[in-house]
N, C-alpha and C positions, 0 to 999 in steps of 0.2 A: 433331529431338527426338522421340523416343517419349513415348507415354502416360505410361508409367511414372515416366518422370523428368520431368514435365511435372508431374503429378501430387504428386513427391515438393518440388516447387518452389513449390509451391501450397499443402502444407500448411508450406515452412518461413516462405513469404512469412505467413500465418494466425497462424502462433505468432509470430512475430515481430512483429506487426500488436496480439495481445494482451499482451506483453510492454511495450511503447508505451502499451499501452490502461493499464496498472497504473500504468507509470511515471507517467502524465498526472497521474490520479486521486490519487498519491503526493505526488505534486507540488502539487496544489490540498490538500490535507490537511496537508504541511509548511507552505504558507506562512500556512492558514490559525491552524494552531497558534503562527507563529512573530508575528500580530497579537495572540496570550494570552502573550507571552514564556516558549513553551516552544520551544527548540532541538530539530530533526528535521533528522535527516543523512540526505538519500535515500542510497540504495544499489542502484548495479544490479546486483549481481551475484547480486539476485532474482529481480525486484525487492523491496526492501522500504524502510521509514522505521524509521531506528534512533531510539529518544528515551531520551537516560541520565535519570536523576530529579536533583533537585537534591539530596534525601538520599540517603545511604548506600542500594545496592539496586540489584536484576540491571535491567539498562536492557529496554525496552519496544520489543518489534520488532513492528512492524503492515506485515502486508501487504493483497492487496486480492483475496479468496477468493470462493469460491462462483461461480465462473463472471464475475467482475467486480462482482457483485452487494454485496457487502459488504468494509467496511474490516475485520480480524479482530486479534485481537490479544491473550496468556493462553495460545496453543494450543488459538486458534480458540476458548476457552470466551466471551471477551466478542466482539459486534461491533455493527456498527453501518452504516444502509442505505450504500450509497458515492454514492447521488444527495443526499445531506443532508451535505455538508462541515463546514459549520459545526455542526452537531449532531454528528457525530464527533469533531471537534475540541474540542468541549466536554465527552463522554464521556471522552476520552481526558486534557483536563487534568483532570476530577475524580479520575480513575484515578492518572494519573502523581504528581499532587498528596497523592492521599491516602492 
């Protein structure tokens, strides 16, 4: 095996390695929303968390931005740290809620 492709096997092992990293983080933020009895459909083919509202209204897709660093969610305009789960999960049902 060359560099090269040694190389290119390295960065898909990486992005793939982060892709895992979102789903994880997706993951703890679904379930913790689903202790506030709000429903969140991961989705990999993000990754992201799909969450419909219970009123009428375009459903809520959060992903996990900024380098892993933040849960995002609005088109990136709201977010929230991604090491503080349950504090997202509570931003997030005030949001969805109201």
């Amino acid at each position: 095996m060359n560099s090269e492709m040694s190389a290119r096997l390295t960065a898909v092992a990486l992005g793939a390695r982060h892709v895992e990293d979102e789903a994880d983080k997706l993951t703890l933020l679904r379930d913790a929303l689903l202790r506030r009895a709000i429903q969140g459909e991961l989705r990999t083919d993000g990754p992201a968390l799909l969450i419909r509202r219970r009123m009428p209204g375009m459903p809520v897709w959060v992903i996990v931005g900024y380098g892993g660093a933040y849960y995002s969610w609005q088109s990136a305009e709201r977010r929230h740290p991604a090491d503080d789960v349950e504090g997202a999960a509570a931003a997030l049902a005030r949001y969805v809620e109201g």
